[in-house]
N, C-alpha and C positions, 0 to 999 in steps of 0.2 A: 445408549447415549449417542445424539448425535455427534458426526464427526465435526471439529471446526477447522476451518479454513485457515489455512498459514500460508493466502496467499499474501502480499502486503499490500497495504492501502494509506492511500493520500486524503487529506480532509480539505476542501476549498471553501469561502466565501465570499459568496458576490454583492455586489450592490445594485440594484435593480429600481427604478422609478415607481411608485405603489401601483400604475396602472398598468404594467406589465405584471408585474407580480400578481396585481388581482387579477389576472385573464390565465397568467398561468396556472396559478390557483385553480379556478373555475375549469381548464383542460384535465389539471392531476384529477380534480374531485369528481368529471366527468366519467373518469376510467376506475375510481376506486383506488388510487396512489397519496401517496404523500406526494407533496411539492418535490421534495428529495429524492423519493425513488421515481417520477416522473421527470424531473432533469435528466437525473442520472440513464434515462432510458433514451432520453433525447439527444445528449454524446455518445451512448454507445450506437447509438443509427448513424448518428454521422460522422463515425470510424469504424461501422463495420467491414467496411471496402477496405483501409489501410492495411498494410505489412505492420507488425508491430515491431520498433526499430528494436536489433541487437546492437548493443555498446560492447565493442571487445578490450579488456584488458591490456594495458601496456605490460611487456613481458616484466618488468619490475616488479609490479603490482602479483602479478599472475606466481610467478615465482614464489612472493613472500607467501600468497596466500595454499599454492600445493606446498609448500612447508609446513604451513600451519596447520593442513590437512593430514600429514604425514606427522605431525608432533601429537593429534589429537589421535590419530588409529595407531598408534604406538602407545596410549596411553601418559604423555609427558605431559596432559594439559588437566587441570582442577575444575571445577566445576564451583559457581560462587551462587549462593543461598543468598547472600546478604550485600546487598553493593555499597550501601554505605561501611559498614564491617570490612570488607575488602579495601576500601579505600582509605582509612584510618589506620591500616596495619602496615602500609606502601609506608 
């Protein structure tokens, strides 16, 4: 079975004039791409030079969360099957 990905991902939509879209079109369909994965390939060329930014945690933040990491490898935290269930029982 392949493995799946648990990187996380963003969904965007643009709005484009028909006669770029038709030229874009007509480059994806030149390579054998969707519109989509030929976009998508056209941002990653023009951020593949960039640093990818780190956002550091404010020690507040940082703190709550190696607690919550230290309550879950100790075993204090449950595991919820049902989130409407869980949230009806609150």
């Amino acid at each position: 079975m392949p493995k799946l990905s648990t990187t996380p991902v963003s969904q965007i939509k643009i709005t484009i004039p028909e006669q770029l879209y038709a030229y874009l079109k007509s480059k994806a369909d030149k390579f054998g791409l969707t519109l989509s994965a030929y976009v998508k390939n056209l941002i990653i060329d023009d951020v593949k030079d960039m640093d990818m930014p780190i956002f550091k945690m404010s020690k507040e933040r940082e703190k709550i969360a190696l607690r919550a990491l230290d309550d879950y490898r100790k075993g204090k935290t449950k595991k919820i099957d049902n989130i409407d269930e869980y949230l009806n029982s609150l």
